[in-house]
FIDREN-378574 format. One record per residue (C-alpha): chain; x, y negated, z. Coordinates in steps of 0.25 Angstrom, whole numbers, always signed. Example, Ala and Ser with C-alpha at 12.3 -4.5 7.8 and 13.67 -1.06 7.14 Angstrom:
<nodes>
+--------+-------+-------+-------+
| cadena |     X |     Y |     Z |
+--------+-------+-------+-------+
|      A |   +49 |   +18 |   +31 |
|      A |   +55 |    +4 |   +29 |
+--------+-------+-------+-------+
</nodes>
This chain:
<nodes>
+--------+-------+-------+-------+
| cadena |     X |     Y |     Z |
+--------+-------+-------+-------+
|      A |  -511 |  -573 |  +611 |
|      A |  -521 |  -566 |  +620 |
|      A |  -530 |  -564 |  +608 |
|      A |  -522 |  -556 |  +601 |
|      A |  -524 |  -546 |  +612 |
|      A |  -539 |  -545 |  +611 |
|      A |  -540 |  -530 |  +612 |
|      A |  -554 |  -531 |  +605 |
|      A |  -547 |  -536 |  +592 |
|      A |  -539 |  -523 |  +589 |
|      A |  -535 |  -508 |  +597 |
|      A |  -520 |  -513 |  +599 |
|      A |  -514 |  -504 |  +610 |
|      A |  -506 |  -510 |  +622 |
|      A |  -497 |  -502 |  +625 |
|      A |  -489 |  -500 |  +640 |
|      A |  -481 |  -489 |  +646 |
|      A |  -493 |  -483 |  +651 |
|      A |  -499 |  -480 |  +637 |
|      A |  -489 |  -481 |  +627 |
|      A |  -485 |  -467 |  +626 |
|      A |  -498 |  -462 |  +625 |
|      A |  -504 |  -473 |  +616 |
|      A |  -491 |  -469 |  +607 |
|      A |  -491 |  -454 |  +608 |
|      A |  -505 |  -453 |  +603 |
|      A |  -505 |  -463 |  +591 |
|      A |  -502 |  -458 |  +577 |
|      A |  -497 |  -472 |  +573 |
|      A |  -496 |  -483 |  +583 |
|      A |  -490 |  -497 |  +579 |
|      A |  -485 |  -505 |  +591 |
|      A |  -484 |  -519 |  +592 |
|      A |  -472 |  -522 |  +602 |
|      A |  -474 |  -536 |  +606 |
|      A |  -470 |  -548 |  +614 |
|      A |  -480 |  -558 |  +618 |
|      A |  -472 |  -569 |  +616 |
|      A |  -467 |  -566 |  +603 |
|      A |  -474 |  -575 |  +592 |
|      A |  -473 |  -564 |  +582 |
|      A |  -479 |  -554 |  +592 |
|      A |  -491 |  -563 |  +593 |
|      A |  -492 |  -564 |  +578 |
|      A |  -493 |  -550 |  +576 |
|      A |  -504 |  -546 |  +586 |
|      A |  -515 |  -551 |  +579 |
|      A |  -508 |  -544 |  +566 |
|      A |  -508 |  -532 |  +573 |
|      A |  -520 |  -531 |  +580 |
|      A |  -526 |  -533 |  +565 |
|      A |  -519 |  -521 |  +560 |
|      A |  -524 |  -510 |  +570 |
|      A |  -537 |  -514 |  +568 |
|      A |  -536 |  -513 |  +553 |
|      A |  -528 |  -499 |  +554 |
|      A |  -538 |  -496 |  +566 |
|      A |  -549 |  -498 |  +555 |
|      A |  -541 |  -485 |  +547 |
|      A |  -537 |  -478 |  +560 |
|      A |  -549 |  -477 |  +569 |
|      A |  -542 |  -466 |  +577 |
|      A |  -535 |  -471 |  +590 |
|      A |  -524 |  -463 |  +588 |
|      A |  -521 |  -464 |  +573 |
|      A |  -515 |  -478 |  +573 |
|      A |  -512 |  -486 |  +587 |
|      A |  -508 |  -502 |  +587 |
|      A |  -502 |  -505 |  +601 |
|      A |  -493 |  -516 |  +605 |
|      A |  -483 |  -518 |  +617 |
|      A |  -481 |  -530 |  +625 |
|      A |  -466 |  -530 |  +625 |
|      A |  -464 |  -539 |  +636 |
|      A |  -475 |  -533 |  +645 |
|      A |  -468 |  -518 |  +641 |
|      A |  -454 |  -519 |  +639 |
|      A |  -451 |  -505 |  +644 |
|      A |  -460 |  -502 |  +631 |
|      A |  -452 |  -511 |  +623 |
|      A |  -439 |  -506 |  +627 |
|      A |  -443 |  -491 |  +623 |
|      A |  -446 |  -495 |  +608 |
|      A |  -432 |  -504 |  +609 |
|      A |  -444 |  -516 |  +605 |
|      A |  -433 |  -528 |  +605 |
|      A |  -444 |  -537 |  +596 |
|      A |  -457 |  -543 |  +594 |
|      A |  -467 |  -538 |  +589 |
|      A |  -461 |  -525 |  +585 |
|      A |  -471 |  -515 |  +578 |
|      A |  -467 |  -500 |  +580 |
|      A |  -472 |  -487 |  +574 |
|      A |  -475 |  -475 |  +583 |
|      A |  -482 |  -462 |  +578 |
|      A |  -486 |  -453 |  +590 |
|      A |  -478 |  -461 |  +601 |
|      A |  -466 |  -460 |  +592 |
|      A |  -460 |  -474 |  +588 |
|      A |  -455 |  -475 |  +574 |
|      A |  -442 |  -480 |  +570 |
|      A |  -446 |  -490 |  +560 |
|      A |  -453 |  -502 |  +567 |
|      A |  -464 |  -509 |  +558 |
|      A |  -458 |  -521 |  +551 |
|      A |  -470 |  -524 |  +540 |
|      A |  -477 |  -537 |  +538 |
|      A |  -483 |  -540 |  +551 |
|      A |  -499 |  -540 |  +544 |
|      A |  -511 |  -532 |  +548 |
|      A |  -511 |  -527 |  +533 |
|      A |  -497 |  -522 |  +533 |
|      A |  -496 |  -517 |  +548 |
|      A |  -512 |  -508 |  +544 |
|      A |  -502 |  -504 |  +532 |
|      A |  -491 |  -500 |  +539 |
|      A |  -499 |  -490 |  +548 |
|      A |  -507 |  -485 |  +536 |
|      A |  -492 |  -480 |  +530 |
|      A |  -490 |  -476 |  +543 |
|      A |  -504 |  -466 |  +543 |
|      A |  -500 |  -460 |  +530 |
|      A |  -498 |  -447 |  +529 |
|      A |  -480 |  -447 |  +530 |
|      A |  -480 |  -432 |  +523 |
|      A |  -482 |  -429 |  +509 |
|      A |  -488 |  -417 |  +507 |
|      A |  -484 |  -407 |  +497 |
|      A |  -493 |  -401 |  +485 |
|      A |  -482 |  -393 |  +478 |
|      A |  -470 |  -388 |  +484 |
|      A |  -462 |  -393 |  +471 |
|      A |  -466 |  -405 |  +476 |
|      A |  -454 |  -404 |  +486 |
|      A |  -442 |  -400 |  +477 |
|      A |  -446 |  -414 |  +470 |
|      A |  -443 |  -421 |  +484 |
|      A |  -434 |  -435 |  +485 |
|      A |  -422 |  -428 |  +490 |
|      A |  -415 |  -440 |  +492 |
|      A |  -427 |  -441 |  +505 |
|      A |  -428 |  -433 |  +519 |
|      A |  -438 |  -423 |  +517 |
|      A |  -446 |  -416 |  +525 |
|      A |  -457 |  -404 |  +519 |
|      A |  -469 |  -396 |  +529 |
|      A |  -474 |  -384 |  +523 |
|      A |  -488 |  -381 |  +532 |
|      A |  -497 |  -371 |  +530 |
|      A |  -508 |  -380 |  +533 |
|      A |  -509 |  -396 |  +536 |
|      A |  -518 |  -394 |  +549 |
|      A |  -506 |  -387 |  +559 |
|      A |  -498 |  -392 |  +570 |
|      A |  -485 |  -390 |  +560 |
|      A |  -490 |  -401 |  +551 |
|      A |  -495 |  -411 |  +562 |
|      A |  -482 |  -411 |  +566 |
|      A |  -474 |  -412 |  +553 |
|      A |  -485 |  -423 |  +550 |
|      A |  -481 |  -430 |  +564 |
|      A |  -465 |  -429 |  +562 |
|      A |  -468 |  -435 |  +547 |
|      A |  -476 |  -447 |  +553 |
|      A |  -461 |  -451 |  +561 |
|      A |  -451 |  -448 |  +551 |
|      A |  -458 |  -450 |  +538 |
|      A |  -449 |  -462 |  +536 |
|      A |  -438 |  -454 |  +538 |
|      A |  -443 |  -441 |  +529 |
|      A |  -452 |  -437 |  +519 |
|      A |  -460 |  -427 |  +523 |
|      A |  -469 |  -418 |  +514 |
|      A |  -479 |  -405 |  +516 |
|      A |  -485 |  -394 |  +510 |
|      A |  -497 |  -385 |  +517 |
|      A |  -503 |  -371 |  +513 |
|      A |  -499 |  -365 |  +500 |
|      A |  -491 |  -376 |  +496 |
|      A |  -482 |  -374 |  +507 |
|      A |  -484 |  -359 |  +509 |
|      A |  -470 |  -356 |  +502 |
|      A |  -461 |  -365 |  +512 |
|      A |  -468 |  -358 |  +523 |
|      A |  -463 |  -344 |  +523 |
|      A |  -461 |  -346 |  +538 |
|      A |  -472 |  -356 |  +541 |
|      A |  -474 |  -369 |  +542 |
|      A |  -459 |  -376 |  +537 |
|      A |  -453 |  -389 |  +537 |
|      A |  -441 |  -393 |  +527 |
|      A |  -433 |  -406 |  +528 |
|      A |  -426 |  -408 |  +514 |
|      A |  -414 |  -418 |  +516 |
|      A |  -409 |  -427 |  +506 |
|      A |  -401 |  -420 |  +494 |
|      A |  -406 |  -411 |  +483 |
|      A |  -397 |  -400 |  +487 |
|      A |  -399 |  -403 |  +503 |
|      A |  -405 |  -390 |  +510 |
|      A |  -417 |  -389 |  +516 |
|      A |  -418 |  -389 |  +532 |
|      A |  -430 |  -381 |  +538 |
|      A |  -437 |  -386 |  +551 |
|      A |  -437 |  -373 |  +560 |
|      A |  -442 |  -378 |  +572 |
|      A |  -459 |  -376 |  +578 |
|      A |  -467 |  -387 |  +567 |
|      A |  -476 |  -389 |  +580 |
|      A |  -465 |  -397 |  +589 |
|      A |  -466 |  -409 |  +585 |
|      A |  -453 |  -414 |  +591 |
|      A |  -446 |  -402 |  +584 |
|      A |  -450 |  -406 |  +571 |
|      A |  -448 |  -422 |  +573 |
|      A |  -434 |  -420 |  +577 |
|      A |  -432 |  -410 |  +567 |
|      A |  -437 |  -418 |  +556 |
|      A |  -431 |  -431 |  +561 |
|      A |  -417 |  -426 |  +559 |
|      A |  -420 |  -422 |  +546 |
|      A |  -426 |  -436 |  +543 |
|      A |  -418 |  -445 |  +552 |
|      A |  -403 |  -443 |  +547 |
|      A |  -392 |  -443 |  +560 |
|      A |  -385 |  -455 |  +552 |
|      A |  -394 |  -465 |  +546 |
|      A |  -390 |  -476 |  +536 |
|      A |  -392 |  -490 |  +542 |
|      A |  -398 |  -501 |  +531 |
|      A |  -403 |  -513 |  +532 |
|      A |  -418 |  -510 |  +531 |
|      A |  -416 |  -500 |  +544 |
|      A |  -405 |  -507 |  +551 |
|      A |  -417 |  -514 |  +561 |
|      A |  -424 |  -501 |  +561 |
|      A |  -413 |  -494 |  +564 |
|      A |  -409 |  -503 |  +576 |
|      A |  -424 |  -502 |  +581 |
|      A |  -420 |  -487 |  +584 |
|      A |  -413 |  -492 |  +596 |
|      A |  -401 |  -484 |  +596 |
|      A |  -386 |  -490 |  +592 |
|      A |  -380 |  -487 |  +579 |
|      A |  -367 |  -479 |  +575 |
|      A |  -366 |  -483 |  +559 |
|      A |  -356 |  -479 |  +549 |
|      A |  -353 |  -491 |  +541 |
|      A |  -348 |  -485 |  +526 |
|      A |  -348 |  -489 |  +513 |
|      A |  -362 |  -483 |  +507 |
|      A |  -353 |  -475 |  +496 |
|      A |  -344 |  -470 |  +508 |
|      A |  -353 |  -456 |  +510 |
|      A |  -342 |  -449 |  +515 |
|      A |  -340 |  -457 |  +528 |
|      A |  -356 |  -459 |  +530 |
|      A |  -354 |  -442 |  +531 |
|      A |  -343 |  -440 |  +541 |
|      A |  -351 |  -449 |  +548 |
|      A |  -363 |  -443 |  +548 |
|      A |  -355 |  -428 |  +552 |
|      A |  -349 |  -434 |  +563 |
|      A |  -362 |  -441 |  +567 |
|      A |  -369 |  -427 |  +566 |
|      A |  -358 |  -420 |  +573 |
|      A |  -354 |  -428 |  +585 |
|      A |  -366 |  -438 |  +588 |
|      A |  -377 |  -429 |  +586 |
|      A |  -379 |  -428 |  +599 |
|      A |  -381 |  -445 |  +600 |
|      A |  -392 |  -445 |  +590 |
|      A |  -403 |  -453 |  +596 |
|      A |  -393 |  -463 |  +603 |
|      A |  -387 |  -468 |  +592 |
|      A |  -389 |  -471 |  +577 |
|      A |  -380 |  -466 |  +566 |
|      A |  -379 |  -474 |  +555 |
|      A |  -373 |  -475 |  +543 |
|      A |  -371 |  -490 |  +535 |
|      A |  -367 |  -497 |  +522 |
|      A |  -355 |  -505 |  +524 |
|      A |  -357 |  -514 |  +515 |
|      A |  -373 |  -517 |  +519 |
|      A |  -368 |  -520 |  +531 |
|      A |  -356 |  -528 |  +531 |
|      A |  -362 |  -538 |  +543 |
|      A |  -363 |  -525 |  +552 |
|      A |  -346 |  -522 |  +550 |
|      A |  -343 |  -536 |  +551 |
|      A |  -349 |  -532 |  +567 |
|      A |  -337 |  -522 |  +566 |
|      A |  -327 |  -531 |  +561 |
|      A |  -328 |  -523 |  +547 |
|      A |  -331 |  -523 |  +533 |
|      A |  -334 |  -512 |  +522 |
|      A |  -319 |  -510 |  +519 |
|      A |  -319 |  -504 |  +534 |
|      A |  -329 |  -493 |  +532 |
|      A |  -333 |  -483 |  +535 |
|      A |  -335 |  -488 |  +550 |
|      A |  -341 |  -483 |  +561 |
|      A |  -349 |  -492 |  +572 |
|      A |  -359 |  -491 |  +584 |
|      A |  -368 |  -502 |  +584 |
|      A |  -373 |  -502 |  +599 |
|      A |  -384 |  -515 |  +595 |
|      A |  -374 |  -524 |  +606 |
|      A |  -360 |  -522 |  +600 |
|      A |  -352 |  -513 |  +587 |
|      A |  -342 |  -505 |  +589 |
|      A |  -334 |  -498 |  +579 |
|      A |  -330 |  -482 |  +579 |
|      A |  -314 |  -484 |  +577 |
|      A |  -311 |  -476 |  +565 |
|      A |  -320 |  -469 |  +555 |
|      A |  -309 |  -459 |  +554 |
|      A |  -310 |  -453 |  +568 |
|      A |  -326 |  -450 |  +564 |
|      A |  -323 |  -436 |  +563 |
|      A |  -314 |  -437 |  +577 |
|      A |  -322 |  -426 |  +586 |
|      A |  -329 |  -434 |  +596 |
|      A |  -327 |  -447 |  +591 |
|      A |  -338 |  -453 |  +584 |
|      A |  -346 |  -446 |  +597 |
|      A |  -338 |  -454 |  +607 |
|      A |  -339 |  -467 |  +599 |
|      A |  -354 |  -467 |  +602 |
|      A |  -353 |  -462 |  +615 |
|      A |  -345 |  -473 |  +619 |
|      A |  -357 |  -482 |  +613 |
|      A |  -367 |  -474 |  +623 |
|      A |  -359 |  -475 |  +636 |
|      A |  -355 |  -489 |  +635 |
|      A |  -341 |  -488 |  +632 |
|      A |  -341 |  -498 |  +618 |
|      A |  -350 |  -507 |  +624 |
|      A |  -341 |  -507 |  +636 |
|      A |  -329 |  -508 |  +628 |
|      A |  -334 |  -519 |  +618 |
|      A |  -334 |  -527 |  +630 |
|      A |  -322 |  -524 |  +638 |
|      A |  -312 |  -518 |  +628 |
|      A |  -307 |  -503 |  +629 |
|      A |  -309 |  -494 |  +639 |
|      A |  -296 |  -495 |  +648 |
|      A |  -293 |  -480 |  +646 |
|      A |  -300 |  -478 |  +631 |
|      A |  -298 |  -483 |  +616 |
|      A |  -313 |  -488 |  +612 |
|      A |  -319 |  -480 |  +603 |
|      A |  -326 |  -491 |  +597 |
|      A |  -323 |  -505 |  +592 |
|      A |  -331 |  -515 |  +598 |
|      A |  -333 |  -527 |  +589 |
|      A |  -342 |  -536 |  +591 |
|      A |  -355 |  -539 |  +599 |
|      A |  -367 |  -538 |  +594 |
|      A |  -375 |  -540 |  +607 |
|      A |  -389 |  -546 |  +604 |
|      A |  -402 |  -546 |  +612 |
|      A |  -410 |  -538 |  +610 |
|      A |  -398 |  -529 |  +604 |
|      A |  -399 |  -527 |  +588 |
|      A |  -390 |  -519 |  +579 |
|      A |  -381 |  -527 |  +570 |
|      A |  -388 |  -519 |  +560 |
|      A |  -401 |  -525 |  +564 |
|      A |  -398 |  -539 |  +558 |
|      A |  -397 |  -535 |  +545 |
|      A |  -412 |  -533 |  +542 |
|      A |  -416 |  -541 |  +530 |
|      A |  -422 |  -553 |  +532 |
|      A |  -425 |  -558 |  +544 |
|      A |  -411 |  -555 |  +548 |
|      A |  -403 |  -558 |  +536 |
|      A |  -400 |  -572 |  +541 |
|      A |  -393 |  -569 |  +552 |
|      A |  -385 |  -557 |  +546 |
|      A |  -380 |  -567 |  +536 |
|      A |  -377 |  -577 |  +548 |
|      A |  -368 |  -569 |  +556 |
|      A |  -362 |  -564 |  +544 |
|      A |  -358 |  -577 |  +540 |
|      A |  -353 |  -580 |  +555 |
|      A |  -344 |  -570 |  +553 |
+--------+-------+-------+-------+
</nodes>
């Protein structure tokens, strides 16, 4: 397959360790292309690939705007490992060295990759022409408003760059000069309007020119601390690397999905970033709780889904147990359910956590992850019927 690597053909990147973070860091838009070259879909793609950059490059001319790179996953495992790549080829997103969560999962074609990154180059914010425009929003969406005195500032490039991230997760809207003159009463603003007709209005208070400020500002408004898991963002949320604690309730069953996510905000805050909190329909994901050894007529349950084993949080009702829910996921982190699944109860401790079944795979998946439609329906139903 050396042809396919004829750099006169097309300006595909080759990244390293050496230049990755550079090459990354200073793209708008960079699609990467991990690989293996032993992979037969990987050799498939290369030619696919290396259309669609020149076709985008064609639109793009500036080096910087779009990037196409590729990794040599066996060459670059270290590279590999850091973006948790457990598959070939795998097409990820980044937009100024910053890799997004949703991997690319089109139709392998140069006319819908060059379409992809031309959605991708659109503007992600809406821009407001009457300020009655914004009592007319979807409340039902996360949104977040800019009111700028003027579109060339450093406070809207960085609302712009935050937007570009997070625009899947948000919509975001502006308003410049004497349209958006009345919301600045103390300069430049920016609102997040949650959910809710009647939900109030949170005000960013921090400097609009530090970026990190406002991304991390903005993505707990957009990002919610307890996320509903589905079956279209089950693989996607697995991707994320992190192990899941889930809520498994009956969809109508709000009022347990809100103690959960109180307790979640008041004792695990502090573990946001090493796990994933998750909420689940019970009755979608039956397969899942047959993992536990339960069925809907046992929820609301709790779980930990480490990606190698289940384990079971004892009794919804000792959620609101000071302490408890904490230590059930710290247990996860220092190896003690992993421990115990094997070897039984501590000598000197009751287990926290019931330790069903293993789901030990390799690479690692979430149980979750084989209830993607289609490709995987087959062996859902399989091991369903094994059961």
């Amino acid at each position: 397959v050396s042809w396919l690597f004829n750099p006169t053909r097309s300006e595909i990147t080759s990244l390293d360790s050496g230049n990755i973070d550079d090459i990354l860091n200073n793209a708008d838009v960079a699609l990467v292309n991990f690989y293996a070259d032993w992979c037969r879909f990987s050799q498939m793609l290369h030619p696919i690939f290396e259309e669609a950059s020149n076709v985008i490059k064609e639109e793009y001319p500036n080096r910087n705007q779009v990037v196409f790179a590729r990794v040599d996953c066996d060459q670059h495992s270290d590279i590999a490992q850091r973006y948790r790549i457990s598959k070939y080829p795998t097409l990820k997103l980044f937009r100024n060295g910053m890799m997004m969560k949703r991997e690319y999962r089109g139709q392998r074609s140069v006319t819908a990759i060059a379409d992809y990154i031309r959605q991708q180059k659109s503007n992600p914010i809406q821009e407001v022409q009457d300020l009655e425009e914004i009592t007319a929003l979807d409340r039902s969406r996360r949104n977040i408003v800019g009111y700028f005195e003027q579109k060339d500032s450093d406070n809207y490039r960085t609302f712009e760059r935050v937007a570009n991230i997070l625009h899947d997760d948000c919509v975001f809207l502006s308003a410049f000069g004497d349209i958006s003159k009345p919301e600045r009463f103390s300069g430049d603003n920016v609102i997040y309007k949650p959910p809710g007709d009647n939900a109030p209005d949170m005000v960013y208070l921090g400097s609009l020119t530090n970026f990190d400020l406002v991304y991390a500002w903005t993505q707990d408004k957009c990002v919610p601390l307890v996320r509903e898991i589905t079956f279209e963002n089950g693989e996607e949320l697995t991707e994320e690397g992190l192990p899941f604690l889930i809520l498994f309730h009956m969809k109508d069953d709000l009022e347990s999905l809100e103690k959960f996510q109180q307790e979640v905000a008041r004792q695990l805050i502090s573990e946001k970033g090493t796990i994933n909190f998750l909420h689940a329909d019970c009755d979608k994901f039956r397969h899942p709780l047959l993992h536990i050894q339960k069925t809907p007529a046992d929820c609301p349950v709790i779980a930990i889904d480490s990606f190698r084993h289940m384990y079971v949080f004892p009794d919804f009702s000792d959620l609101s147990v000071p302490g408890k829910l904490k230590q059930f996921v710290l247990d996860l982190h220092s190896g003690k359910l992993h421990r115990e699944f094997h070897h039984g109860p501590d000598p000197t401790d009751v287990a926290p956590g019931q330790p069903i079944q293993d789901l030990a795979s390799s690479p690692p998946e979430s149980s979750f992850q084989k209830l993607a439609p289609s490709e995987h329906r087959y062996t859902l139903l399989r091991e369903k019927d094994e059961l």
